[in-house]
N, C-alpha and C positions, 0 to 999 in steps of 0.2 A: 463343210470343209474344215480341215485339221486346223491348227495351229503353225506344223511346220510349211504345210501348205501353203498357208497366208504370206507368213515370212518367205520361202520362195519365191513367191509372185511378186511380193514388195521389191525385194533383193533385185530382181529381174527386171523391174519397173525402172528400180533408181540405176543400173548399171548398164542396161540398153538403151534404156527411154529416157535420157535426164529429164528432156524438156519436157513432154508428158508427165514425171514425176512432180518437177517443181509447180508444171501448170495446178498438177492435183493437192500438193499444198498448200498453193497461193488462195484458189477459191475459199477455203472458210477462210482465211485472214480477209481478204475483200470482202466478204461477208459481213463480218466483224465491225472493219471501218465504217463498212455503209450504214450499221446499227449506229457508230457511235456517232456521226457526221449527221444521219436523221434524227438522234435525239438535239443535237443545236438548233436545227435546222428546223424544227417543232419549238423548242424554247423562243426561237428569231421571232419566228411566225405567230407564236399567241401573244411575245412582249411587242411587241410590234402596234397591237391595239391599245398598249399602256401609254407609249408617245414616245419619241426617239431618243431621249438619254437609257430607258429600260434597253432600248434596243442597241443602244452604245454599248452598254454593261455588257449584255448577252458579248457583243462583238471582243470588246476587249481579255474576257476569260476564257472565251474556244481554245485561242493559242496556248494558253497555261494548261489548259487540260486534255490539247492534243498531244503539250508534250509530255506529260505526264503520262498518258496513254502510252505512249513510244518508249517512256522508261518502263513500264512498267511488265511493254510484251519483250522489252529487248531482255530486263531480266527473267522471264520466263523459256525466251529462247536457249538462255545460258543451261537455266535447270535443266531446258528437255535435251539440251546438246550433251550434259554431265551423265543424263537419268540413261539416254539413249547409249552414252559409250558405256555404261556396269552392262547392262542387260545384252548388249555386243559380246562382252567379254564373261557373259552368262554370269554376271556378279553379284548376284542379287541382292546378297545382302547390302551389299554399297549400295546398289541401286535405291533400295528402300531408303534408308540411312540419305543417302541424297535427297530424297522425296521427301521426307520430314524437315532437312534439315531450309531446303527452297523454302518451304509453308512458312517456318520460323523466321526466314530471312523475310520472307514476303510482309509478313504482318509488323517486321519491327521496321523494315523500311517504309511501310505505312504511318507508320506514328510516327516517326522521324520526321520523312518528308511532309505530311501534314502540317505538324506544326511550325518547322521550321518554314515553310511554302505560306503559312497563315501567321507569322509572325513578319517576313516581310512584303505580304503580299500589297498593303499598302503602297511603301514605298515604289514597288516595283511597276503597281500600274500607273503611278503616276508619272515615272521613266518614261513608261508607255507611250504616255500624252491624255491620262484619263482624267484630267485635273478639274474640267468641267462637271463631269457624272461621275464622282470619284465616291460621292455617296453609295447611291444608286450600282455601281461598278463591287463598291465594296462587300454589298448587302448579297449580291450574286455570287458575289465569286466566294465569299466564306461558306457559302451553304455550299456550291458544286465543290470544291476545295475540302471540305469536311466530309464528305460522301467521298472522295477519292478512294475509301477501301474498297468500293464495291469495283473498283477498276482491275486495282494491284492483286487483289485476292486471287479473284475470276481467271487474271490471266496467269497466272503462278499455276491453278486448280487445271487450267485446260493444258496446258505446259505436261502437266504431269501427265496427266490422262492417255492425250496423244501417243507418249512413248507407250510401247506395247511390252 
């Protein structure tokens, strides 16, 4: 099958079928989640044999890294929403020039957010109420906190990719 052929049927898909279109979107994003919801959900389950503050820790850093997670495909959805209107408007060269320039966004808001996110992550889980395993809280959440690139990258990388 062609290229323009593809694009027809796509075109076709999102302009007759919404609901069929968005339902075929949404699957790899639920996908996605359920990867990153069973990696907690595997950390729960093996700190769990260490004794309940380890499993405090796990608890109290999911949310920081869900929502981190959430920034990090919301800015991905932006790139593909920017990448998707060049190649619309057959623009390629913007379109590439956009794709470079997400990757560049992607990595510097990484380090940004990293370190400012590990500079008050302290404070922040004890807001929380983590004041009892705030050790233990701490010693987690700086490792998944510091791996945070492998979140931002990924989902900037798959951003791009998708648009055709």
């Amino acid at each position: 099958m062609n290229s323009n052929t593809e694009k027809t049927e796509d075109i076709n898909l999102i302009v007759n079928y919404p609901k069929k279109a968005i339902n075929k979107l949404a699957l790899p994003i639920i996908i996605s989640y359920i990867f990153m919801m069973l990696n907690n959900i595997i950390d729960g389950i093996w700190v769990s044999g260490l004794g309940p503050h380890p499993l405090a820790a796990v608890g109290f850093v999911t949310p920081l890294f869900l929502a981190l997670v959430g920034f990090a495909n919301g800015l991905g959805a932006g790139a593909n929403s920017l990448i998707a209107r060049y190649i619309g408007a057959e623009d390629y060269k913007n379109a590439g020039n956009s794709a470079i320039h997400s990757i560049m966004l992607s990595i510097i808001v990484t380090i940004i957010s990293t370190i400012i996110i590990l500079i008050i992550l302290k404070p922040l889980l004890l807001i929380m109420g983590a004041g009892e395993v705030i050790s233990e809280t701490m010693t987690y959440g700086s490792i998944v906190i510091g791996g945070i690139f492998s979140v931002f990258i990924p989902a900037m990388m798959a951003a791009i990719q998708i648009t055709r």
